[in-house]
N, C-alpha and C positions, 0 to 999 in steps of 0.2 A: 429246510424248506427249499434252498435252491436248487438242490438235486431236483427235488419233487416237481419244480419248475421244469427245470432243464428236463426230465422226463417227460412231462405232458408239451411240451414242445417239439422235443425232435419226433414222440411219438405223431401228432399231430400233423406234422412237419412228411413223414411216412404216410399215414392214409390219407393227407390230401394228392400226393403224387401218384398212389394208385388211384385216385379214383379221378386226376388229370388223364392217366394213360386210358381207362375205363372208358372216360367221354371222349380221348380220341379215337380210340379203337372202333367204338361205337360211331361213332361219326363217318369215318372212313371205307366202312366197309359194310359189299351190300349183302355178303353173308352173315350178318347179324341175326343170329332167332333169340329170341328171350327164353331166358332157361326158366321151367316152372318152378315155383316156389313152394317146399314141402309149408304143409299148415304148422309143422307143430313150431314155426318160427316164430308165429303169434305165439303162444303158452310161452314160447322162451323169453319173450318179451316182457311179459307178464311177470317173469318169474324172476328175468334182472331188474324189473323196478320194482317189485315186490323187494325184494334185494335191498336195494336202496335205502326202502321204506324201514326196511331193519337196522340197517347200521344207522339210520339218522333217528331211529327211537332208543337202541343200543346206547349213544353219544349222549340225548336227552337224560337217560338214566343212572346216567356215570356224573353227568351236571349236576343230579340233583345225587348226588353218590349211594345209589341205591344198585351196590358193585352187583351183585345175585342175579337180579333183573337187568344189568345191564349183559352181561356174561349168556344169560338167557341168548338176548336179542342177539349177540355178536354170532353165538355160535349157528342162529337162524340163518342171519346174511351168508354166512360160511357155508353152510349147508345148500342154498338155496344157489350161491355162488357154483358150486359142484353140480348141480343140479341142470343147469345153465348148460353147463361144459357135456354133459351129458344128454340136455334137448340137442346140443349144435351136432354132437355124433350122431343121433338118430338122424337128422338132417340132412347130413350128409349120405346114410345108409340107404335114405329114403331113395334121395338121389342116384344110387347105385344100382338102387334096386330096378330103376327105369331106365338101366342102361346109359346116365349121365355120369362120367370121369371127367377127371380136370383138361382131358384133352379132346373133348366131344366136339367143344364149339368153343367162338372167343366168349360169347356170355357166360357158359357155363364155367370155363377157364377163371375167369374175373369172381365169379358171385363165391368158386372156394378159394382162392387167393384171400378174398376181402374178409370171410367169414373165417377162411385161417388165421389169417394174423389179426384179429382182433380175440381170438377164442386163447393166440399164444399169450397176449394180454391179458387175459382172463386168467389164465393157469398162473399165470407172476400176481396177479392180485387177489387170486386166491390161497395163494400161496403167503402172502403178507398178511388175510383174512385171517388165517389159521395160524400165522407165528401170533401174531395181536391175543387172540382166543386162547393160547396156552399162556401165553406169559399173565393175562388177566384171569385165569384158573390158578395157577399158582399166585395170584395176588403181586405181580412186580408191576402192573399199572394201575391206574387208579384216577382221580380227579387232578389231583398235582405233576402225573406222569402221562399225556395227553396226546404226547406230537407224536408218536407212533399210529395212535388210534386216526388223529387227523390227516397225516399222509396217505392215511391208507382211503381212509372215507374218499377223500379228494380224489385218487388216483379210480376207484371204483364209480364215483358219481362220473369221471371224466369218462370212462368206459362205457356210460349208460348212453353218452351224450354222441360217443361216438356209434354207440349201436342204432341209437334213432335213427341217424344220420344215415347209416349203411342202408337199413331197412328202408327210408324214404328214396333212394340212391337203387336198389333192388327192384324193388315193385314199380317205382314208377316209372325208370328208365332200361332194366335190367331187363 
């Protein structure tokens, strides 16, 4: 679990310094324009706490060790996790499609910086979504074999918390 710490800390420790430079950038300068936000960033929203909402029913059914149903839920988060990483590419497309690149404007420069490295975060914890998902297919986890499932739930809820975070950091100041 210390890793798992030490992870969600220096990760933390990375998006609050982007988005210190964010609000001086913003501050500083009076070519700021706010870069439009594609819509399907709501559904993506939706779709990583949907997300959530599986791996934390996934974990309930492995408690009550009902493995089949839990294996179910895992590979839902997993998918929906994909899913995710797949809204933020459209998102991006969207963005392209109107002529906005990483080097249009400082807003627009920031909101894929911010949306990139949190989606590289996404790809590493969907990537631990999907070792979890196989190793519990073949039966090597279970009720007694747990702190894989739990690192990984934690490192994913912590992702959720950082996307609210962005999203509110986006629209309201972006």
């Amino acid at each position: 679990m210390f890793a798992l710490y030490l992870l969600l800390v220096s990760s933390t420790i990375v998006f609050l310094a982007f988005v210190a430079a964010f609000l001086m950038r913003r501050s500083i300068g009076a070519d700021w324009v706010s870069t439009p936000k594609p819509h399907i960033l709501w559904a993506n929203t939706i779709v990583l706490l949907a997300s959530s909402w599986f791996v934390e029913t996934a974990r309930r059914q492995l408690k009550g060790r009902h493995r089949a149903a839990f294996n179910g839920w895992w590979t839902g988060a997993t998918a929906l996790g994909i899913l995710f990483l797949l809204g933020q590419s459209l998102a991006w497309q969207q963005l392209r499609d109107r002529g906005l690149y990483i080097a249009s404007s400082p807003s627009t420069s920031f909101f894929y910086m911010l949306t990139a490295t949190h989606a590289a975060h996404v790809i590493g914890a969907v990537a631990a979504l999907v070792y979890v998902d196989v190793q519990a297919i073949r039966f090597r986890l279970g009720p007694a074999k747990r702190t894989g499932i739990d690192v990984t739930a934690i490192f994913w809820h912590f992702l959720d918390v950082m996307w609210l975070g962005l999203m509110a950091l986006l629209y309201l100041l972006g």
